[in-house]
N, C-alpha and C positions, 0 to 999 in steps of 0.2 A: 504494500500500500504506500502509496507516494501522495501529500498532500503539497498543493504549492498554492503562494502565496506571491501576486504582484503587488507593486511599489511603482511610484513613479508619475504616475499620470497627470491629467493636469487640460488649463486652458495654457494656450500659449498664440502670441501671433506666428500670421503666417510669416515663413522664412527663419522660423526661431528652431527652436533644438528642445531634446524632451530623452532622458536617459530611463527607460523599463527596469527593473527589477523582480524577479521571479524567484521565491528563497522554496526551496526545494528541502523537505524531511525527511527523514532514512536515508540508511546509509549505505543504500544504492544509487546514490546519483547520477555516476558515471557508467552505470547500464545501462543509461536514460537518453536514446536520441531526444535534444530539444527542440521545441517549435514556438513562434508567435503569430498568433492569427486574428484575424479583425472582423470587426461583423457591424458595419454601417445600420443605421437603422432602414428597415425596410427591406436589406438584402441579404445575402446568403454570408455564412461566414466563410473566413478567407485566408491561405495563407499569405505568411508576411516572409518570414524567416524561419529558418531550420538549421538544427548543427548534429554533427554527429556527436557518438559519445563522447570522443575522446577531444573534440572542439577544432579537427585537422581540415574536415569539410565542414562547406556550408551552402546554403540554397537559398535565393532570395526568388519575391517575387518579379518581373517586369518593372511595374508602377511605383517600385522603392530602390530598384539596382543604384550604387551610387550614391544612396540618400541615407539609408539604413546602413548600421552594421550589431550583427547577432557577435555572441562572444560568451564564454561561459567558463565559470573558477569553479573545480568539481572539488578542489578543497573545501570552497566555500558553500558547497552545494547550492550555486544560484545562478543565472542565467540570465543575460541585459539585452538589452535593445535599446544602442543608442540610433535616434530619430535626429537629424542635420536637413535644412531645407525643407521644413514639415509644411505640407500646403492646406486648403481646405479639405480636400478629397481624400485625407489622410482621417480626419473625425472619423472616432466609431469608439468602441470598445473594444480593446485588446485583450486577450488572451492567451496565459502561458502553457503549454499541451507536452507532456512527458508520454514515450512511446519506448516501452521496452524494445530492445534488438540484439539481439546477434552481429548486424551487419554494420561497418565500418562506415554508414553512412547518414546521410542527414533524412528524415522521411519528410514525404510532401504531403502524403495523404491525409485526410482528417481522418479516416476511417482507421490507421495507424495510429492514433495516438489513445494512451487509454485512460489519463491520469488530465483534467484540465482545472486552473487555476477559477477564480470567482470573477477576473475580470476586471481591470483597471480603465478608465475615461479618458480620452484621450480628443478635447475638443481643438481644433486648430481654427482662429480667427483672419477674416479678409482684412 
């Protein structure tokens, strides 16, 4: 059982910057592919960013490549998402998504992850 816990969110103008935080329990963390995904209001949720266990790979969306960067201290069992250039179309609630694996790599799937965080706000203003 894995519970996690964001940090971070917030209103910010557009063009500003906004640092995630995701504290991660037990002391399997680093079996833990990470994810951040978002879910606008009104639409489907979404991923943002993903990292592998061991934090070597990582997977962004299109619509963040460049803007976002995922990054993760498995000493610390927590997992960030620093946001650089944040626009309005970035607004939603974010979410931190833990996915046991085997495989040295980052997962994209929602369907892969089994463990998700409550949710942090993340409004960006014009």
């Amino acid at each position: 059982q894995v519970q996690l816990v964001e940090s971070g969110g917030g209103l910010v103008q557009a063009g500003g910057s906004l640092r995630l935080s995701c504290a991660a329990s037990g002391r399997t963390f680093s079996s833990y592919a990470m994810g951040w995904f978002r879910q606008a209001l009104g639409k489907e949720r979404e991923i943002v960013a993903s990292i592998s266990r061991n934090g070597g790979s990582t997977y962004y969306a299109d619509s963040v490549k460049g803007r976002f960067t995922i990054s993760r201290d498995n000493a610390k069992n927590t997992v960030y998402l620093q946001m650089n250039s944040l626009q309005p179309q970035d607004t939603a609630v974010y979410y931190c998504a833990a996915g046991g694996t085997v495989w040295p790599r980052p997962l994209t799937r929602r369907y892969e992850y089994e463990y998700w965080g409550q949710g942090t706000q993340v409004t960006v203003s014009s």
